[in-house]
C-alpha positions as CSV (number, residue, x, y, z in Angstrom):
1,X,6.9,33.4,-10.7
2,X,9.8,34.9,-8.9
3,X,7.2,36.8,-6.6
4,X,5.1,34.0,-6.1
5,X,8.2,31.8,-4.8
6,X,9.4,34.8,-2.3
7,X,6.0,34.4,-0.8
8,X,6.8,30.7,0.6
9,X,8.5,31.3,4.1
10,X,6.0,33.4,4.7
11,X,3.0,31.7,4.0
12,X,4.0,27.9,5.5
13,X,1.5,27.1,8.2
14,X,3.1,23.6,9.1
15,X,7.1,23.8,9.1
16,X,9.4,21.8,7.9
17,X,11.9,20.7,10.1
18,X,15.4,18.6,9.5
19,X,17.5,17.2,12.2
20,X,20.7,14.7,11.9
21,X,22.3,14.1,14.9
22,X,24.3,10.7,14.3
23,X,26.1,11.3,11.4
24,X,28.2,14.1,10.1
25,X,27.6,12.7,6.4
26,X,26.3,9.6,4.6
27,X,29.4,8.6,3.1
28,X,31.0,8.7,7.0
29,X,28.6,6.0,7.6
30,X,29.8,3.2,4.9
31,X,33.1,2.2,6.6
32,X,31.1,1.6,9.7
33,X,28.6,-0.6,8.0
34,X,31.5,-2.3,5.7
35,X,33.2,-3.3,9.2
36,X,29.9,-4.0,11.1
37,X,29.4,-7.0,8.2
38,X,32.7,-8.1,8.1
39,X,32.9,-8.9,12.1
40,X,29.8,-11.0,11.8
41,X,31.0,-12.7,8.7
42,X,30.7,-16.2,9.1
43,X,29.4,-16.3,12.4
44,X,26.4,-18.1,13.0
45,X,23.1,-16.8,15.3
46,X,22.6,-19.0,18.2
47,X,18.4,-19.6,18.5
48,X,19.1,-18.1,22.4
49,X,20.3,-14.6,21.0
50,X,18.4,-12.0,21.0
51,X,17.0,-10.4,17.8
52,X,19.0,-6.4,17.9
53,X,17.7,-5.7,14.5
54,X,15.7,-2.8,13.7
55,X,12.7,-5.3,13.0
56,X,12.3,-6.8,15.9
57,X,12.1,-3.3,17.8
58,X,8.6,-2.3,19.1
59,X,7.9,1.1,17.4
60,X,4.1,1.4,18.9
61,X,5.5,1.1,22.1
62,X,8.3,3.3,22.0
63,X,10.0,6.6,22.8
64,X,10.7,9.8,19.9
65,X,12.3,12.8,20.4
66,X,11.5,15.7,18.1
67,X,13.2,18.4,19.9
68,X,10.9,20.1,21.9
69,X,9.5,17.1,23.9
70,X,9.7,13.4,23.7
71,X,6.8,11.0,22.6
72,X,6.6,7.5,24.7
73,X,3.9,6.0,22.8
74,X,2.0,3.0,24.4
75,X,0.0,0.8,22.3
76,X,0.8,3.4,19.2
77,X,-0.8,6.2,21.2
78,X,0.4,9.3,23.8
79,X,-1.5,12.6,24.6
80,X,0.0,15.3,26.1
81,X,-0.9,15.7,30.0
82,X,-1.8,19.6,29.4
83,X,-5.8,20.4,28.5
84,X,-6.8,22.7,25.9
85,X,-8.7,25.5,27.9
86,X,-12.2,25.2,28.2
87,X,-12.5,21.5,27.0
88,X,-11.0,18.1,28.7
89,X,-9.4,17.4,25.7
90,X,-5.6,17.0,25.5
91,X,-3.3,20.1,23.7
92,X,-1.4,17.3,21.2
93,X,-2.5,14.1,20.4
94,X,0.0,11.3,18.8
95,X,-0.4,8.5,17.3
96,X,1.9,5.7,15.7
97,X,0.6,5.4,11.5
98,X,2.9,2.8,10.5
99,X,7.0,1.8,10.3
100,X,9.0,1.1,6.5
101,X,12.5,-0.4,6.7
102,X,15.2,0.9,3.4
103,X,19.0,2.4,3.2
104,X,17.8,6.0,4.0
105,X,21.6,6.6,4.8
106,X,23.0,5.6,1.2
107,X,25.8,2.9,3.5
108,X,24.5,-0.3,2.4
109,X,22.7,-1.3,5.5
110,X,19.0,-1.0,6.6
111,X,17.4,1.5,8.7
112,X,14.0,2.3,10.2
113,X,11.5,5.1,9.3
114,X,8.7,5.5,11.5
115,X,5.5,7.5,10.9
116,X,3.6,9.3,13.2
117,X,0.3,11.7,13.4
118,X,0.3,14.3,15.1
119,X,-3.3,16.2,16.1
120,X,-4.8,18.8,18.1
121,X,-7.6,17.3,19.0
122,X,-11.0,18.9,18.5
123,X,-9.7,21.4,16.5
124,X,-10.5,22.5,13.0
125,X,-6.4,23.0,12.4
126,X,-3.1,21.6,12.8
127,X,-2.7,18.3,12.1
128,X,0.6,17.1,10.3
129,X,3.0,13.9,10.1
130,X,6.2,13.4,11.7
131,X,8.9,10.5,10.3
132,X,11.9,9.2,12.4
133,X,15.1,7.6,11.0
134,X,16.9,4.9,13.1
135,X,20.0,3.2,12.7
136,X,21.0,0.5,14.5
137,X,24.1,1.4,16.7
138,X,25.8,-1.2,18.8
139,X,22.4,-3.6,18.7
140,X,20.0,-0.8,19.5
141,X,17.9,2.2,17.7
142,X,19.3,5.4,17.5
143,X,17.6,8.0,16.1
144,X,19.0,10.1,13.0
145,X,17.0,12.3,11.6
146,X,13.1,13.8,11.7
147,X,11.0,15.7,9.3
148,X,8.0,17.0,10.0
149,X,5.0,18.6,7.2
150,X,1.3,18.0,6.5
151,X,2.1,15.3,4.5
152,X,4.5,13.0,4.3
153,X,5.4,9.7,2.3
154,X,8.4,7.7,2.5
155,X,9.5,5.2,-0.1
156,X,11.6,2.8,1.1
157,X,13.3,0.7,-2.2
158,X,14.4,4.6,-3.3
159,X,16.0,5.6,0.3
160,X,13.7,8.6,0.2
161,X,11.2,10.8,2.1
162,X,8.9,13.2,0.7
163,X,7.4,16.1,2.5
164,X,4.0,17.9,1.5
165,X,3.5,21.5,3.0
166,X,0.4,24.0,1.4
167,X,1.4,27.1,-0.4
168,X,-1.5,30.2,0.5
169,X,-1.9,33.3,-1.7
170,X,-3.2,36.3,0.5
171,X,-7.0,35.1,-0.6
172,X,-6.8,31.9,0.6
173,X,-8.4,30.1,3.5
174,X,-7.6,27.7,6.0
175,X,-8.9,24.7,3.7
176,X,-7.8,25.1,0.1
177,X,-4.1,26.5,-0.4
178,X,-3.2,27.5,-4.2
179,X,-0.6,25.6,-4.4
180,X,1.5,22.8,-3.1
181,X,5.4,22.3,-2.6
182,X,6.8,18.7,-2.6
183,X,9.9,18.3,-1.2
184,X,11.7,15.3,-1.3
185,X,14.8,14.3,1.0
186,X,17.4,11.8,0.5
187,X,21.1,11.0,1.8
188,X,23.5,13.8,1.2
189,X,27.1,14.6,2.0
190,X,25.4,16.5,5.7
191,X,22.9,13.5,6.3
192,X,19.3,13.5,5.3
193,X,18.8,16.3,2.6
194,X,16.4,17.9,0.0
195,X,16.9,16.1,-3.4
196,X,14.3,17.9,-5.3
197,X,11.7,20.8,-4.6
198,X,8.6,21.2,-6.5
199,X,5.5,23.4,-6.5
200,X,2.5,22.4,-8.2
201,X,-1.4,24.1,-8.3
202,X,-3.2,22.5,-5.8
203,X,-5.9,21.5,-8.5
204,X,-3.9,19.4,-10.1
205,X,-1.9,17.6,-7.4
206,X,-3.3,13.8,-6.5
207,X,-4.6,13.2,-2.9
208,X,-1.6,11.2,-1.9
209,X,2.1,12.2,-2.7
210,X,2.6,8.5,-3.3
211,X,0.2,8.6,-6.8
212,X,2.8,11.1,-7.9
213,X,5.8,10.5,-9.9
214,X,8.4,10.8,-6.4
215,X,11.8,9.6,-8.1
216,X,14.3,11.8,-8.0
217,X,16.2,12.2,-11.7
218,X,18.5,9.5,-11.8
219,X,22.6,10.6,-11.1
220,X,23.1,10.1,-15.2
221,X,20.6,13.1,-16.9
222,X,19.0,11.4,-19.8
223,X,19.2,12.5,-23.1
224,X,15.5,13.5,-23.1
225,X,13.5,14.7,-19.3
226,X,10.4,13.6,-18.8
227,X,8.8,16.2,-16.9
228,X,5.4,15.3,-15.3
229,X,2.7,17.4,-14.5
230,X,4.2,19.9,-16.8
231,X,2.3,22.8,-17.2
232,X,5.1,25.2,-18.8
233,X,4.2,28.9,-18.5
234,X,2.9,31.4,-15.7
235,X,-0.2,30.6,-14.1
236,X,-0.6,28.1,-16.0
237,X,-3.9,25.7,-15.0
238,X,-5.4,22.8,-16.4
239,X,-9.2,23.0,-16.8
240,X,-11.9,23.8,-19.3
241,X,-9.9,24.7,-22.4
242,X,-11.2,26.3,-25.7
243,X,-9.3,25.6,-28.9
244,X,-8.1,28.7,-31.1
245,X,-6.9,26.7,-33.5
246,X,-7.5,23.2,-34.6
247,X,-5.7,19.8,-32.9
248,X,-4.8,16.4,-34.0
249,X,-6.0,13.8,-30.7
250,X,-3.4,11.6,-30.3
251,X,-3.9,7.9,-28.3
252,X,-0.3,7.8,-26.4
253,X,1.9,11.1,-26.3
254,X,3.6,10.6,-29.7
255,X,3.1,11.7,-33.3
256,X,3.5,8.2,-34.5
257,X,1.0,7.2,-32.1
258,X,-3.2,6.5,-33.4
259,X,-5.1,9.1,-34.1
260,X,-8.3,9.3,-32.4
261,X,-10.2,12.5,-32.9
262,X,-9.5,16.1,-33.9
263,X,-10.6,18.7,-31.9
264,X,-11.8,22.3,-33.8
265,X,-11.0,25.6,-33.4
266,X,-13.7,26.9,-31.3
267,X,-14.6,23.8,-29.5
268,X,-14.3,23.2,-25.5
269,X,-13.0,20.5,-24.1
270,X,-11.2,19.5,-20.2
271,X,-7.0,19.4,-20.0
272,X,-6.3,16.7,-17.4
273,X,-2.8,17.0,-17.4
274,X,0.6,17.5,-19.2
275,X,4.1,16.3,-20.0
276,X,7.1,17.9,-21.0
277,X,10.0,16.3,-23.0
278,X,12.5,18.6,-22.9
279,X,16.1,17.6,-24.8
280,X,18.0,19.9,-21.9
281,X,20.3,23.1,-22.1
282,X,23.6,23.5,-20.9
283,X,24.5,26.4,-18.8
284,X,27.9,27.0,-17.3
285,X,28.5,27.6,-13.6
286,X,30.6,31.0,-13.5
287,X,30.8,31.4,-9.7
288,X,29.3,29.1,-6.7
289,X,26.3,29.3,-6.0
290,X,23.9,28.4,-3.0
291,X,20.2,27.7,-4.0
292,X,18.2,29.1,-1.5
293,X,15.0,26.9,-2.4
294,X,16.5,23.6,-1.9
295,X,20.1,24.2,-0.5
296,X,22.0,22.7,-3.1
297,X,25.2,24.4,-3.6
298,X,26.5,24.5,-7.2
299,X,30.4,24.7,-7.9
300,X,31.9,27.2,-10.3
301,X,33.5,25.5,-13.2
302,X,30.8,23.0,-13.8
303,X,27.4,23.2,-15.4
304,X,23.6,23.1,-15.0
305,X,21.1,21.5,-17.5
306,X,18.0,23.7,-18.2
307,X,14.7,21.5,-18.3
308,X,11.1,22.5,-18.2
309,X,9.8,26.6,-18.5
310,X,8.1,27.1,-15.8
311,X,7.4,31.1,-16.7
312,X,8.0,34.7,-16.0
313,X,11.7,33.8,-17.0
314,X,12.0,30.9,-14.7
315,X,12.9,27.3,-15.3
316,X,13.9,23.8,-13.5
317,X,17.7,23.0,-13.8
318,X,19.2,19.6,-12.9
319,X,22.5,19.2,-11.2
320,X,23.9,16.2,-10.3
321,X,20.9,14.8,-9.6
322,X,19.2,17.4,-8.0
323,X,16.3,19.5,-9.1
324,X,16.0,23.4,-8.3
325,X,15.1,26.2,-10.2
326,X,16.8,29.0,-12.1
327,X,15.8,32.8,-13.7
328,X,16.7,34.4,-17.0
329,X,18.4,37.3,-13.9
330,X,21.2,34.4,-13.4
331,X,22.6,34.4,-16.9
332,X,25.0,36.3,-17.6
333,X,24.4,38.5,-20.4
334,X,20.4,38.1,-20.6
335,X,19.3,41.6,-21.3
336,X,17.3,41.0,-17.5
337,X,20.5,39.2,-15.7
338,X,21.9,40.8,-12.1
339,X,25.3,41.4,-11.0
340,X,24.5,38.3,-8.7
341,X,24.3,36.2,-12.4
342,X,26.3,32.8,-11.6
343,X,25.5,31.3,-15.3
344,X,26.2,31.8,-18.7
345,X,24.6,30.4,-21.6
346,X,25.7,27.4,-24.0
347,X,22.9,25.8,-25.6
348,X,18.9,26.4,-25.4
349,X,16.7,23.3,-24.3
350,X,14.4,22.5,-26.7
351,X,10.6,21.0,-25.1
352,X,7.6,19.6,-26.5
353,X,4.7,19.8,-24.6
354,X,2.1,17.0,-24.7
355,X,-1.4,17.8,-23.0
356,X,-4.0,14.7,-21.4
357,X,-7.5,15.9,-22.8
358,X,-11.2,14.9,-22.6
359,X,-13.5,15.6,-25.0
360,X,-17.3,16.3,-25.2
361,X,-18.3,12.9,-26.0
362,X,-15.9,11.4,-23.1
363,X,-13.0,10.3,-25.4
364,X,-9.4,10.6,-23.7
365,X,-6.1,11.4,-25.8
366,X,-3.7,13.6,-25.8
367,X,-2.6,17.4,-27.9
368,X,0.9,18.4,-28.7
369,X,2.0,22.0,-28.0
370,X,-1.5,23.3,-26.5
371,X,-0.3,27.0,-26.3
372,X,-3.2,28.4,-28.5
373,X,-6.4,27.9,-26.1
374,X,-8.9,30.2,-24.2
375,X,-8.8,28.8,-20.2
376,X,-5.4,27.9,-19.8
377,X,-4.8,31.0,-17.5
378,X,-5.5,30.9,-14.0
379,X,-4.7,33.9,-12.9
């Protein structure tokens, strides 16, 4: 697992860019909207003002910035004057997908995030999706932040952004990555930052990053994770799966649940998906850390709560509400830990694994604790 993740900044086709240049930090930004409500407290709008709010701005017919040029869209389109060689077609194509209005900032107010596509047109690659944050400063839209990936989704009622970039092993093509990274964003103490970061086989990853299960774990860790998608042990792939043992087919994920079918030892049948319910370990911080994955930086004195296996001695953590991942090499005192180790161990999480099935004559349920199947491997 650990060689698989060093393999990521090397293999990103699209990157994955974050600028903030308003703000030095979310919280920096309440006082401003606290005051910029209290001074039109009480006033009334006169029908002869004009509208300054974010929603009456005309984001089709509008100029971005991304840092290396700026996009004046008219009528929700603008090409680039340059022509690809041999072809009259334009080097960079833009166009406006659509505008969502939420407190990306975490200050109480409302701000803009705008969504454009980005294309080279006539070519078979490199096409991706660019967001842009406003704010309203003074009565007009400034611009706050951009990220830029393949995919992107925001979701507006949660203040959050979520990035999709594809994940290539060295036998990949063009087409069809292995595996995908989500990355979600949301208001940190620097501006807009990564809340949680994800990698899931491509196989098993919907076609839109809105089908997926996008909220962040809430600031209050409950008492038992849900982990979706969970598929808890190296190369681990749903598919085609042959029983080595026999399994009770459950209606719901839970033993007190209907019983529906068994399924024999020796007997195929497909694994759609999975879910992990994992009561979570506690781990104590020893020294500060920085996680290089998702930049979260992790203060010595406090602790991280171990959540889903992923394999090969790797595991999610949650952290104040952040999701990253962790190795058996960061405790202290594994029989495998470094002299970088930042952790040491106070309890063990303990997971039950729950597994979506189909069976041969089309009936869906699910299988607790799968780990005794022909298939599961994927590597």
């Amino acid at each position: 697992m650990k060689g698989f993740f060093s393999r990521i900044s090397s293999t990103l086709v699209i990157a994955l860019i974050l600028a903030c240049s308003y703000f030095s930090g979310c919280n920096a930004s309440k006082d401003a909207a606290k005051s910029a409500a209290a001074s039109t407290a009480g006033k009334a709008a006169s029908p002869a003002e004009k509208d300054t709010s974010l929603r009456a701005v005309d984001f089709k017919n509008f100029t971005y910035d991304n840092g290396e040029q700026k996009i004046q869209l008219k009528d929700g389109l603008w090409e680039t004057k340059a022509i690809m060689e041999n072809t009259d077609r334009p080097e960079l194509a833009y166009e406006f997908v659509d505008v969502q209005f939420g407190d990306f900032l975490g200050n109480g107010g409302e701000q803009a995030a705008a969504m454009l596509s980005a294309v080279t047109p006539g070519a078979s690659c490199c096409e991706w999706k660019e967001v842009y944050i406003f704010d309203n400063k003074d009565g007009r839209p400034k611009q706050v932040a951009t990220l830029n990936a393949e995919g992107m989704a925001v979701i507006p009622d949660k203040g959050v952004v979520a990035a999709k970039t594809p994940l290539y092993d060295e036998d990949d093509g063009h087409c069809c990555p292995s595996n995908v990274m989500i990355t979600q964003y949301r208001c940190g103490k620097k501006g807009m930052e990564k809340s949680r970061v994800q990698v899931f086989p491509t196989d098993n990853l919907p076609d839109e990053i809105t089908d997926m299960d996008l909220d962040y774990t809430p600031a209050e860790l409950p008492e038992i994770y849900k982990d979706d998608l969970a598929c808890p042990f190296e190369c681990c792939a749903f598919g085609q799966w042959t029983a080595q043992e026999t399994f009770t087919v459950y209606e719901k994920s839970d033993e007190t649940s209907e019983i529906i079918e068994r399924i024999d030892n020796g007997e195929s049948f497909d694994a759609l998906t999975g879910i992990a319910y994992v009561k979570p370990g506690k781990l104590n911080i020893v020294k500060y850390y920085s996680d290089p994955w998702t930049g979260i930086q992790l203060d010595a004195g406090e602790q991280i709560y171990e959540l889903t296996y992923l394999g090969e001695g790797w595991s999610k953590y949650w952290y104040h509400g952040y999701i990253g991942n962790t190795s058996m090499q960061d405790i202290c005192g594994h029989e495998y830990a470094t002299p970088e180790c930042w952790l040491e161990r106070v309890s063990e999480p303990e997971s039950t694994w729950w597994v979506r099935v189909k069976l041969s004559d089309g009936a869906l349920g699910w299988i607790k604790d799968p780990f005794n199947v022909d298939g599961a491997y994927g590597c």
